[in-house]
C-alpha positions as CSV (number, residue, x, y, z in Angstrom):
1,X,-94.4,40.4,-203.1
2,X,-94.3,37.0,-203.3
3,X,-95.8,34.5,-200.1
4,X,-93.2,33.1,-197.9
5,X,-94.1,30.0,-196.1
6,X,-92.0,29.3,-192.9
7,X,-91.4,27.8,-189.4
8,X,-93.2,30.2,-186.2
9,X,-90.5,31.9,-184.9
10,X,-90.9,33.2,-181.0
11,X,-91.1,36.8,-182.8
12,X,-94.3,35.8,-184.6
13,X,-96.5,35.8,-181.4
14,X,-98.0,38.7,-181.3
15,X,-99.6,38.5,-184.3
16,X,-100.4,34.6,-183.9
17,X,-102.7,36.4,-180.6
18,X,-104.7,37.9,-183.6
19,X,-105.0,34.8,-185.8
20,X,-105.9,32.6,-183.0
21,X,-108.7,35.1,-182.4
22,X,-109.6,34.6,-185.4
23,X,-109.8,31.4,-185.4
24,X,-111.9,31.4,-182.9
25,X,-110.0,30.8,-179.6
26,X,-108.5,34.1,-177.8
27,X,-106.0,33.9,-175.8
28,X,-103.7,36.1,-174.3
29,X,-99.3,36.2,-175.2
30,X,-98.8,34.6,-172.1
31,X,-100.5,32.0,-172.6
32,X,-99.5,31.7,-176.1
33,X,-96.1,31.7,-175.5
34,X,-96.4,29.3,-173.0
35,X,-98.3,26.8,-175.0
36,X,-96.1,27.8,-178.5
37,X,-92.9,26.7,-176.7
38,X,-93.9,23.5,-175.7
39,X,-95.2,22.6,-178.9
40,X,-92.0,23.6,-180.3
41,X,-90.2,21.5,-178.2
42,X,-91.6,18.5,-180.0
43,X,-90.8,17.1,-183.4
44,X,-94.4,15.4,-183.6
45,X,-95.4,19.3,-183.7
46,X,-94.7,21.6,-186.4
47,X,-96.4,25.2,-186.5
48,X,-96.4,27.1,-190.0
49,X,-96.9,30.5,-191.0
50,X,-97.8,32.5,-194.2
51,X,-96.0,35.9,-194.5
52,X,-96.0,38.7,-197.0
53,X,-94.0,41.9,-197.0
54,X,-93.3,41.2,-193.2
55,X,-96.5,40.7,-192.0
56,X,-98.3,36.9,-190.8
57,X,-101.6,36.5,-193.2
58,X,-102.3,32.6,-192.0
59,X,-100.8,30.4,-189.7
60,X,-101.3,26.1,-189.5
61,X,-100.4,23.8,-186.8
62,X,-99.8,19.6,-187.3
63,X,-99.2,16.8,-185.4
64,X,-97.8,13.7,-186.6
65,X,-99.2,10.7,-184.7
66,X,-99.2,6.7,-185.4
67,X,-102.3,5.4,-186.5
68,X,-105.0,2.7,-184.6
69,X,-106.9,1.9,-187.4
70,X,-104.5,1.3,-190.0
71,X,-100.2,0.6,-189.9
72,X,-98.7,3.9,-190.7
73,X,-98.3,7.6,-189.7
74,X,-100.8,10.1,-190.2
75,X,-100.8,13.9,-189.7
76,X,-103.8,16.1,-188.4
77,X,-104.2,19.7,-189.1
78,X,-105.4,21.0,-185.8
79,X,-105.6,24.2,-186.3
80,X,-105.5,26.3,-189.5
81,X,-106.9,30.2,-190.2
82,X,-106.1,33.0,-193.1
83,X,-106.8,36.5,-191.6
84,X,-110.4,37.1,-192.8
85,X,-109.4,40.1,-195.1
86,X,-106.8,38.2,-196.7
87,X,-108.8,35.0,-197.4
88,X,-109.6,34.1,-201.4
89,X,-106.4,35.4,-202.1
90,X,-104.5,31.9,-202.3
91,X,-102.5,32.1,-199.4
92,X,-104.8,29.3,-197.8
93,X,-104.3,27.2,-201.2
94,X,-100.4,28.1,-200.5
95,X,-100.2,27.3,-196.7
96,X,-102.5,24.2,-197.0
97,X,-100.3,22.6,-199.5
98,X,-96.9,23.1,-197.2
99,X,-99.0,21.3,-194.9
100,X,-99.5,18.4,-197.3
101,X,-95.8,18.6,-198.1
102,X,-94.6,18.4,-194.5
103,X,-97.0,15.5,-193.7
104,X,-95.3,13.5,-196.9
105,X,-92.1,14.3,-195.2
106,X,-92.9,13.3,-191.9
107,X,-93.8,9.8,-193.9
108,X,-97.7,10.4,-193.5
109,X,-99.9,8.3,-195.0
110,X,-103.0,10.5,-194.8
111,X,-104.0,14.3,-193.4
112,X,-106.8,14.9,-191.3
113,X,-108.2,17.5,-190.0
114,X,-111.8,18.3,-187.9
115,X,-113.9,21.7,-188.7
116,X,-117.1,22.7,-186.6
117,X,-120.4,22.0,-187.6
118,X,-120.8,25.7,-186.6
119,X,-122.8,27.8,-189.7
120,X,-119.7,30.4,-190.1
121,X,-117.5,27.3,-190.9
122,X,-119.2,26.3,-193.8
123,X,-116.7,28.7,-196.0
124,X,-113.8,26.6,-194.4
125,X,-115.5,23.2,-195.3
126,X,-116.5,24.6,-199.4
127,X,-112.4,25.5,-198.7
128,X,-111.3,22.1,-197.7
129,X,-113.7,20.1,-200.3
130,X,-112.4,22.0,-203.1
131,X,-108.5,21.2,-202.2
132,X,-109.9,17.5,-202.2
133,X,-110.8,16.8,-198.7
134,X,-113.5,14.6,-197.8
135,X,-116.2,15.2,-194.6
136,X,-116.2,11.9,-193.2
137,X,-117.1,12.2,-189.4
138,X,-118.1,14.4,-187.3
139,X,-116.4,15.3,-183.9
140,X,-116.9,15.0,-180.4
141,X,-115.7,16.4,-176.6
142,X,-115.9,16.8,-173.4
143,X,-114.3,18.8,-170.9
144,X,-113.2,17.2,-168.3
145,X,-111.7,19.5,-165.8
């Protein structure tokens, strides 16, 4: 069966508790739900997900924002994960590329996206490179509460 690239639904997020895992930040459906519905509630926000035969293989989340350091709109990927047993199939190259095309839509100038400097994101980076993304910084926080 073919991959079917859509919108989160409220139904999806149960299995987006496993993805985020993945991804490296647990969290429980409550506060999922809580934080799914708010992004929801704003158009800046869109939140994708990759399914096959009924079941969620990869989910992305984008924000559109205005740029500082140049006139225009850009989108940034903030956060984006494959289920591990499912990854090198092409359903990253698939969900990635919706991505891309919902960032033209939004009138986007340019996609972004950070990925830690962490040694079990190197896969992601070889991932990013080879769909023609470019390492160009590298990221800072703090937490401030």
């Amino acid at each position: 069966m073919e991959i079917e690239i859509r919108k989160v639904q409220q139904t999806d997020y149960d299995d987006l508790v496993g993805l985020m895992e993945d991804l490296g930040y647990p969290t429980t459906l409550e506060e999922l739900t809580i934080r799914f519905d708010t992004l929801q509630a704003d158009s800046n926000y869109q939140a994708l997900v990759a399914i096959r035969d009924n079941q969620i293989f990869g989910f992305a989340g984008l924000c559109k924002a205005l740029a500082f350091e140049f006139n225009g709109t850009y989108v940034r990927l903030l956060a984006f994960v494959v289920r591990s047993n499912k990854r090198k199939t092409g359903i990253g190259n698939l969900l990635l590329k919706a991505c891309e095309n919902w960032a033209i839509e939004q009138g986007a100038d340019l996609i972004t996206l950070n990925s830690g400097n962490r040694e079990e994101r190197q896969p992601a980076h070889t991932f990013y490179k080879n769909n023609g993304y470019i390492g160009k910084s590298t990221g800072f926080s703090k937490k401030l509460i």
